[in-house]
C-alpha positions as CSV (number, residue, x, y, z in Angstrom):
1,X,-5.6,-5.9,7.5
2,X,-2.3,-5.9,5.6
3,X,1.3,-6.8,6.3
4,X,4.5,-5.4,4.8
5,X,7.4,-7.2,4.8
6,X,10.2,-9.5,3.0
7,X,9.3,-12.8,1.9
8,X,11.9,-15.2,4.0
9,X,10.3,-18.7,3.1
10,X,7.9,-19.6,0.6
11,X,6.8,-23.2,0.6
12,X,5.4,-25.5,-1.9
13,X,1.7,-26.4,-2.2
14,X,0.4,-29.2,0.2
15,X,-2.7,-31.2,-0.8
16,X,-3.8,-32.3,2.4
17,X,-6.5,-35.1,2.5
18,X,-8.4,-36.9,0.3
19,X,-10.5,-33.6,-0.6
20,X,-8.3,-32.1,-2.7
21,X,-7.8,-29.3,0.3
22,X,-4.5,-27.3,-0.7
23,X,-2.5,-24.9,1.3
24,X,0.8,-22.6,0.9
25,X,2.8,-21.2,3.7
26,X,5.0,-18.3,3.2
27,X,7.1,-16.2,6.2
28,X,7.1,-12.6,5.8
29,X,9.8,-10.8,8.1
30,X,8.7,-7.5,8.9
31,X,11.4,-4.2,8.7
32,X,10.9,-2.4,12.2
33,X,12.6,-2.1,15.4
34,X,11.9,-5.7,16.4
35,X,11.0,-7.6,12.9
36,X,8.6,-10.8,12.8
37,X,8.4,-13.6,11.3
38,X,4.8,-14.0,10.4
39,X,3.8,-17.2,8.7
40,X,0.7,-16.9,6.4
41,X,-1.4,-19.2,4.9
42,X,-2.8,-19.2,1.4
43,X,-5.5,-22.0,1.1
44,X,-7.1,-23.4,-2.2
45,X,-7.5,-21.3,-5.5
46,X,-5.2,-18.2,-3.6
47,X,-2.5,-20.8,-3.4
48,X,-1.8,-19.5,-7.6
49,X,-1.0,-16.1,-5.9
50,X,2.6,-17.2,-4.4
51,X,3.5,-18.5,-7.9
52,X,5.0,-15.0,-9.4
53,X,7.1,-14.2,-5.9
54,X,10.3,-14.5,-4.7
55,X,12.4,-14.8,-1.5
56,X,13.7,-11.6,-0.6
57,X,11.2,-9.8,-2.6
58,X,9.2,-7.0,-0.5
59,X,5.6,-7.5,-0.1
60,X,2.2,-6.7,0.7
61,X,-0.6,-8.8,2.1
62,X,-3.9,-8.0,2.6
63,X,-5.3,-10.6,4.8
64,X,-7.8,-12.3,7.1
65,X,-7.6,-13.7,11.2
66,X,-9.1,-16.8,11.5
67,X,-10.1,-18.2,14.8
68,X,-11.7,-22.2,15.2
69,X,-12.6,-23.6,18.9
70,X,-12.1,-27.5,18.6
71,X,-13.1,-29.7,21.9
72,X,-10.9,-33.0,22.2
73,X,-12.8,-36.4,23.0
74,X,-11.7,-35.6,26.7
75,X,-13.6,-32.3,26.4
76,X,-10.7,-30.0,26.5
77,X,-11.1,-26.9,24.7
78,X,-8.6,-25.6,22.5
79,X,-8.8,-22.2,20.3
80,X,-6.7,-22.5,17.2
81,X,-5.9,-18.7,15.0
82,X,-4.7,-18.6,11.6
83,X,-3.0,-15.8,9.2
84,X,-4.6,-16.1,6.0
85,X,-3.9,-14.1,2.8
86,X,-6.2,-13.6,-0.2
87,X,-4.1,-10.8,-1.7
88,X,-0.3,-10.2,-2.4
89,X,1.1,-7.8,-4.6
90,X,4.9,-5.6,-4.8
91,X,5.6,-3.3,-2.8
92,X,8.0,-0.8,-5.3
93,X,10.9,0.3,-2.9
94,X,12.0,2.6,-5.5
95,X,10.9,6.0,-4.6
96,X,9.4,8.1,-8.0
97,X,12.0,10.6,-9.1
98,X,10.7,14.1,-9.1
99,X,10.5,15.9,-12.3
100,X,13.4,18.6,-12.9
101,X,11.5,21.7,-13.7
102,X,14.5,23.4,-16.6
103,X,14.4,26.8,-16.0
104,X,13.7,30.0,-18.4
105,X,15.9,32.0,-19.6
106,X,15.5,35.0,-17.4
107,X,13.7,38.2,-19.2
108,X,15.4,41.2,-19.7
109,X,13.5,44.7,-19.6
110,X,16.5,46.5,-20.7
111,X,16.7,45.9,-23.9
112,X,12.6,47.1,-24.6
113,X,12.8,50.3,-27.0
114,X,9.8,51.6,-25.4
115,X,10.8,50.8,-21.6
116,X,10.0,54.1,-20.0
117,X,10.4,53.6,-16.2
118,X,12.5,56.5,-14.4
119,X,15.5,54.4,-13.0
């Protein structure tokens, strides 16, 4: 799955626990009738990824749903999702330009020594 959109925040890395685990956020806000503002995650070596990007720079995501049931010590049930990306590259807003075909000089029949046609 990918998301297009402008990068509106982009975080530092956390290093959450002892573990070493690492995580990056960064809010993408999507160009359409009634834009989002779609947090992602990038989690250990993908963190890297964010590094060469820019707020206000339009992006591409390709990335994954993630989906963990935890039960509390009271035995509730709670579902937890997550947005994480893996991939991120530019999206080029400049459209190519087409090529300009330059036109041939337009050939003349006239001036043939041996043009024989009855008009």
């Amino acid at each position: 799955m990918d998301l297009i959109g402008k990068i509106k925040i982009l975080n530092g890395t956390q290093v959450l626990g002892d573990n070493g685990f690492r995580k990056r956020e960064v809010v993408i806000t999507t160009e359409e009738q009634y834009p989002q503002h779609i947090l992602v995650e990038f989690i250990q070596d993908k963190c890297d990824l964010l590094d060469n990007f820019d707020v206000g720079q339009e992006v591409k995501i390709a990335l994954n749903l993630r989906g963990r049931e935890w039960v509390s010590p009271e035995g509730v049930t709670k579902y937890f999702n997550a947005i994480q990306g893996w991939r991120i590259e530019l999206v080029n807003s400049e459209q190519p330009t087409p090529q300009i075909q330059t036109q041939q000089e337009p050939v003349s029949f006239l001036d043939e020594a041996d043009n024989d046609l009855p008009f």
